[in-house]
C-alpha positions in Angstrom: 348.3 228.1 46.5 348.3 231.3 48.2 351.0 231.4 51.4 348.5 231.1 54.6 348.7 234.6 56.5 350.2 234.9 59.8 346.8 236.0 61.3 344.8 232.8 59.8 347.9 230.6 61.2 347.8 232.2 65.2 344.3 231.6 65.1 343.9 228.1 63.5 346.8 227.1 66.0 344.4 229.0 69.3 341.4 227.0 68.0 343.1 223.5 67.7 344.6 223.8 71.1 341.1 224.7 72.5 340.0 221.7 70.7 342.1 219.3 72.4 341.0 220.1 75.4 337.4 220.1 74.5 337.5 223.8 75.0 336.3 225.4 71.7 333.0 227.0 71.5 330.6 227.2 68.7 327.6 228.6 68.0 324.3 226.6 67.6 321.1 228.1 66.3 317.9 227.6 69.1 314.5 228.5 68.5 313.1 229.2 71.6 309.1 229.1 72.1 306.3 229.5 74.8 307.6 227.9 78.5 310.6 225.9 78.2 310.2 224.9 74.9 313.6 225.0 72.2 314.0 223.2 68.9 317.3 222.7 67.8 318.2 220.8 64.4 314.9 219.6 63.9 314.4 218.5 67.3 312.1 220.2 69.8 313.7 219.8 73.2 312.7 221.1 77.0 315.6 223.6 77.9 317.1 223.8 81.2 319.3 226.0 80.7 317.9 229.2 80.2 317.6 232.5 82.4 314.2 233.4 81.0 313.4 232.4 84.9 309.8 233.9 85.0 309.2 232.9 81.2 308.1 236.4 80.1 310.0 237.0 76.8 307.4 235.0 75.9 304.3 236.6 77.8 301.4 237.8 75.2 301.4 240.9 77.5 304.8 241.8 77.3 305.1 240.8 73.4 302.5 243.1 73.1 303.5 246.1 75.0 306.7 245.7 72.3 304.4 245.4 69.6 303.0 248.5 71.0 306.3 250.5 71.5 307.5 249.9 67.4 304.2 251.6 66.4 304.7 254.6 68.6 308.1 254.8 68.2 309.8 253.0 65.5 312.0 250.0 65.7 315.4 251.4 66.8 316.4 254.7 69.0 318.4 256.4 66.7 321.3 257.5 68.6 323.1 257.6 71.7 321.1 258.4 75.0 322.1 261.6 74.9 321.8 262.9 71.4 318.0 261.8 70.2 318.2 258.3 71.8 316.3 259.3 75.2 312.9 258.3 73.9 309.6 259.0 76.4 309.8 255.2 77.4 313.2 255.4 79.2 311.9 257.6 82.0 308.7 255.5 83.0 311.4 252.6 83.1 313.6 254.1 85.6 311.2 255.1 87.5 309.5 252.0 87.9 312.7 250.4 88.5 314.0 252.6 91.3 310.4 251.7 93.3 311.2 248.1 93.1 314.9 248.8 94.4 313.8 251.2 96.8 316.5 254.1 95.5 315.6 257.7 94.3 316.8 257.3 90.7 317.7 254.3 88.4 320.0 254.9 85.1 319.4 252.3 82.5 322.2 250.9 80.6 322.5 249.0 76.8 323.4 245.7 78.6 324.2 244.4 81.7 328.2 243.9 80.5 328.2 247.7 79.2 326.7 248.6 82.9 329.4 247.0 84.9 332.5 248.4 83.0 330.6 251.9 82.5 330.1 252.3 86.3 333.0 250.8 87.8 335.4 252.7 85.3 333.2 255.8 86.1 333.1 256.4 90.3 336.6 254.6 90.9 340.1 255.0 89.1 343.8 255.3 89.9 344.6 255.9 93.5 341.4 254.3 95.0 340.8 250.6 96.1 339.0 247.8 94.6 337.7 244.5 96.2 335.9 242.0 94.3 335.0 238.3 95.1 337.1 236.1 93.3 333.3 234.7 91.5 332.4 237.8 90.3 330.9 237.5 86.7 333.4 238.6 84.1 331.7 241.9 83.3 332.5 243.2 87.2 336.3 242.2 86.9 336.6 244.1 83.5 335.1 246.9 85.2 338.0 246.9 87.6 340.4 246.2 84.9 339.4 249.6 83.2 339.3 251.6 86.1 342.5 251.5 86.6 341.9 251.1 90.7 344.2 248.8 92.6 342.6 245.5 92.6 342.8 242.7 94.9 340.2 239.3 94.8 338.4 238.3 98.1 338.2 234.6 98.6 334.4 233.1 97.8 331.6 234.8 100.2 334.3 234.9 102.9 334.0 238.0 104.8 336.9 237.3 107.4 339.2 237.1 104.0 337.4 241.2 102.7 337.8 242.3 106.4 341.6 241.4 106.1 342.1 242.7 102.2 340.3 245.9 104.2 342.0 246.0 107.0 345.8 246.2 104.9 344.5 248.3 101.9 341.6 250.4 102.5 344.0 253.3 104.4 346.2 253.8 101.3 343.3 254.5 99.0 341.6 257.6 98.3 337.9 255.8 97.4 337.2 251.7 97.8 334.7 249.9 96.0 333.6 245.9 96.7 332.2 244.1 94.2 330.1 240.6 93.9 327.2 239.0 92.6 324.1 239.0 94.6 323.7 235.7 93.4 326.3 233.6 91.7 325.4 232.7 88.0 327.3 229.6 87.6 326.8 228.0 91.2 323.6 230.0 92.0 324.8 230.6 95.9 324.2 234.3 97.3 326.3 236.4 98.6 326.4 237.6 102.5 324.9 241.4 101.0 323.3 242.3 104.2 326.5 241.6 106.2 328.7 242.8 103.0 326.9 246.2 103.6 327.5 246.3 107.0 331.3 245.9 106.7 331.6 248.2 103.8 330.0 251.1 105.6 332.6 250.7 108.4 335.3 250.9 106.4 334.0 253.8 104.4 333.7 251.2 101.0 331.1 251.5 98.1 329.1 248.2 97.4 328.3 247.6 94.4 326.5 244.0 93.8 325.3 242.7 90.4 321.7 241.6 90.9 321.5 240.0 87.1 320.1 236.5 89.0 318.0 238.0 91.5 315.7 240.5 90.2 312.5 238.7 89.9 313.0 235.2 91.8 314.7 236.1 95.0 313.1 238.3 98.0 309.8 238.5 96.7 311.2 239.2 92.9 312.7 242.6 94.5 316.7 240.8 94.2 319.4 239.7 96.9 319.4 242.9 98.1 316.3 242.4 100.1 316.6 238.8 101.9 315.7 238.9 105.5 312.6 241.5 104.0 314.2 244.6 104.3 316.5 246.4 102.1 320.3 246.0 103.2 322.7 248.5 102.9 323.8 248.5 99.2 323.8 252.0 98.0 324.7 250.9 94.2 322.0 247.6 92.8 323.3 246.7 89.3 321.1 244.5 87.5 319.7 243.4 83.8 316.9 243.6 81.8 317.5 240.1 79.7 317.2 237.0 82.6 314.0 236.6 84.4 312.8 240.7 83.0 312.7 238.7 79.8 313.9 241.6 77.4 317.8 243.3 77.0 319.5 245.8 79.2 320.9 246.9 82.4 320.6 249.3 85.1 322.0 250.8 87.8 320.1 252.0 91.0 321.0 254.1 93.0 320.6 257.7 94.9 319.9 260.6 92.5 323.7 262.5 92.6 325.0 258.7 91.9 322.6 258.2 89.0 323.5 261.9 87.4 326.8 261.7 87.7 326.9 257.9 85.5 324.8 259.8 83.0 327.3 262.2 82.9 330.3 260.0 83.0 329.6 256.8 82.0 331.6 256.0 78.5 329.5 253.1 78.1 326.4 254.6 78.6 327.5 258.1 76.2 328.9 256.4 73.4 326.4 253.6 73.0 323.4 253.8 70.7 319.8 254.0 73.0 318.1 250.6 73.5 314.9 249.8 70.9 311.8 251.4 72.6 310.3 248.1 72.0 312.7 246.3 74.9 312.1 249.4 77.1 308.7 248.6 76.9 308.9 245.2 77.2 310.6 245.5 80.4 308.0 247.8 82.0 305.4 245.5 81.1 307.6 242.6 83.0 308.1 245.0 86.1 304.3 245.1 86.1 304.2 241.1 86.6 306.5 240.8 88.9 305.3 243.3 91.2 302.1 242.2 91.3 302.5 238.4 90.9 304.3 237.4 94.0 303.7 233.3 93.4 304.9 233.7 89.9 308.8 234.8 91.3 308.5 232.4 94.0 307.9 229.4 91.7 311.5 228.8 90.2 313.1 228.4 93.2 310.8 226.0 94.2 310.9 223.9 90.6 314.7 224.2 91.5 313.7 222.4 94.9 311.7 219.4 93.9 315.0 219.1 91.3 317.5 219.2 94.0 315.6 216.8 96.6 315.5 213.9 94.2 318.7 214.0 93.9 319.5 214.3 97.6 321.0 217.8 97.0 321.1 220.7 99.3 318.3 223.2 99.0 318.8 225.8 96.0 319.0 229.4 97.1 317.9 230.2 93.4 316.8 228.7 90.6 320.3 227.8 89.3 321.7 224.5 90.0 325.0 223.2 89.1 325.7 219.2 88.6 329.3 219.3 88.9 331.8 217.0 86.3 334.6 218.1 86.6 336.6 217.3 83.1 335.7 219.7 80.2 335.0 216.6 78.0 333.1 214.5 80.1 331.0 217.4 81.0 330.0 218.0 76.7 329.4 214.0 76.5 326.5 214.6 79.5 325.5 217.6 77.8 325.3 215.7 74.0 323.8 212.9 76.0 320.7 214.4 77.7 319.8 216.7 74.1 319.5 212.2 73.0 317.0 212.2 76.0 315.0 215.5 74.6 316.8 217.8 77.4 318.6 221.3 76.4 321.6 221.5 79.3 324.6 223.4 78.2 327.9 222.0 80.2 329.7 225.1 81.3 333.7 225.0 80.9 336.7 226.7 81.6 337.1 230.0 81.3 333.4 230.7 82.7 334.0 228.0 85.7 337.7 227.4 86.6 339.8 224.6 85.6 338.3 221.1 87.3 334.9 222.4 88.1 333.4 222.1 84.4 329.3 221.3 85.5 326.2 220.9 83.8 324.5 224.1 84.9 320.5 223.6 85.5 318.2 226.2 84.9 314.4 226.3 86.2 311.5 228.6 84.8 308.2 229.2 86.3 306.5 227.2 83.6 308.7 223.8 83.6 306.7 221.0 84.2 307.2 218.6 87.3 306.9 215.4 85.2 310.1 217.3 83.2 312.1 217.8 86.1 311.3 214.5 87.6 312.6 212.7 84.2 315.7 214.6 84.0 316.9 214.2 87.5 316.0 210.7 87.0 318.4 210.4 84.2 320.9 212.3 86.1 320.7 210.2 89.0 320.9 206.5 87.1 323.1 207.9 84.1 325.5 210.7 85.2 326.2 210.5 88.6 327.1 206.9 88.8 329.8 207.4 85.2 331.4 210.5 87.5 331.7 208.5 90.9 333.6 205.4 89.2 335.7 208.0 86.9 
């Protein structure tokens, strides 16, 4: 028998150590269909788990408007945005989306991910400052990480904890930037933005917060950067294209010298192959909807609510809600236990949450039914939360 290779050994060892610890991840196929509908081994489920918040990856009039966009243009862009990639859709998309942000220009990006380290990497490097909230989704950190910039984490939506980092940093840099969710993926809390933009600007610091939560089910569907009505003082609104938009991609809006220069400088936007015309379509179609359907954004936040008050739980700011466990393992046996009960929840480990606060992390669409959400709080009530107060 051939001698095992030291690359097959490092990584058998890495993947029976996440085992133990009920840490290994695996793939499982889902077919997703119309509202919250999944089927998974056979088994049709009702998934809560899913940031499809507005439920129109699966609109007829967004399907279409894709259907649409292959025909005109073929299924894939050919090449790089700024070789033959830049197909006529692109510009009506940025457009659109710059209106809803209230910005002069918008830049749209492959993915969300590719947005954050292309921007962050692009308008900050060594010699300048940057300040990030310590639960700031992965994408924003790795930003940092490749820009070189000297880093430093702000404590959780505290601003007293910035205004210090600010305070002993800020004069030594050339160019600051602060970085944060506008609202949190894995606890679905938002941050302070209009009181973020307010410090920023008197320190002279760039805000930059990542809107992939907000866009379509906070403020009227416009995203965190509008609570309290009006638009707060965020001169860079990162967001996607593939949670309640429905399709794939991210943007970047912003004023129009910001928005040139990320065309011009953005690795991740130059070396990336254009998205499919077919999701650039899709997305305007979704714009459409939520601009014009204001109940339709306002209805996952308050699914989320009639969730969260029968189980005595503060209100949701969003339609995220995390059931916290605690242990990694405990936290996959809930999750194994409620797919029994015909209920898709994905438990959420370490590295994603840190180490102790492994949750159950519940997800609510427009189109969930009440007699859904009543069941599975039910269940979570008489089943969960009484196994995690005795443990």
């Amino acid at each position: 028998m051939a001698k095992e290779n030291s690359l097959d050994a490092f990584v058998k060892g890495k993947l029976d150590a996440l085992e133990k610890r009920a840490l290994r991840r695996v793939l499982v196929e889902t077919a997703r269909g119309p509202a919250a509908a999944a089927e998974r081994g056979g088994r049709k489920l009702v998934s809560f788990c899913c940031n499809d918040y507005l439920n129109l990856s699966q609109s007829a009039r967004v399907k279409e408007a894709a259907k649409a966009a292959i025909d005109a243009y073929g299924a894939g862009s050919g090449a790089s945005r700024h070789i033959t990639g830049n197909h006529p859709l692109y510009t009506e998309l940025e457009t659109r989306l710059a209106r809803l942000k209230e910005t002069e220009d918008c830049v749209v990006f492959g993915s969300g991910y590719l947005a954050n380290m292309g921007i962050v990497s692009a308008l900050v490097g060594p010699g300048d400052l940057v300040l990030a909230d310590e639960l700031s989704h992965n994408c924003l950190m790795m930003g940092a990480r490749l820009s070189y910039a000297e880093t430093h984490i702000f404590r959780h939506n505290d601003l007293a904890h910035l205004a210090e980092l600010l305070d002993a940093h800020r004069g030594n840099a050339r160019h600051c930037m602060i970085l944060t969710d506008g609202v949190f993926s894995m606890d679905g809390d938002l941050a302070p933005v209009r009181e973020m933009g307010e410090l920023a600007r008197r320190y002279d610091a760039w805000l930059m917060t990542d809107d992939a939560h907000g866009i379509g089910v906070v403020a009227d569907g416009k995203g965190s950067s509008f609570i309290g009505g009006t638009k707060a003082d965020v001169p860079l609104q990162m967001g996607t294209l593939s949670k309640a938009v429905g399709g794939y991609g991210g943007y970047l809006c912003a004023s129009r010298a910001v928005c040139d220069f990320i065309r011009t400088r953005a690795r991740t936007l130059i070396y990336t192959t254009g998205l499919p015309p077919a999701s650039v379509a899709a997305a305007i179609a979704s714009i459409d909807i939520i601009e014009s359907d204001k109940e339709l954004t306002r209805r996952p936040v308050e699914k989320a609510k009639r969730f969260t008050r029968a189980l005595n739980l503060p209100d949701p700011e969003s339609p995220i809600v995390p059931v916290l466990l605690g242990d990694a393992g405990a936290t996959l046996e809930a999750s194994k236990m409620l797919e029994v009960e015909g209920f898709l929840v994905t438990g959420i480990r370490p590295p994603t949450v840190p180490e102790g606060t492994a949750r159950l992390r519940i997800t609510f669409t427009a189109e969930h039914e009440d007699a859904d959400i009543d069941r599975l709080a039910a269940i979570i009530r008489e089943r969960i939360m009484p196994k995690r107060a005795a443990e």
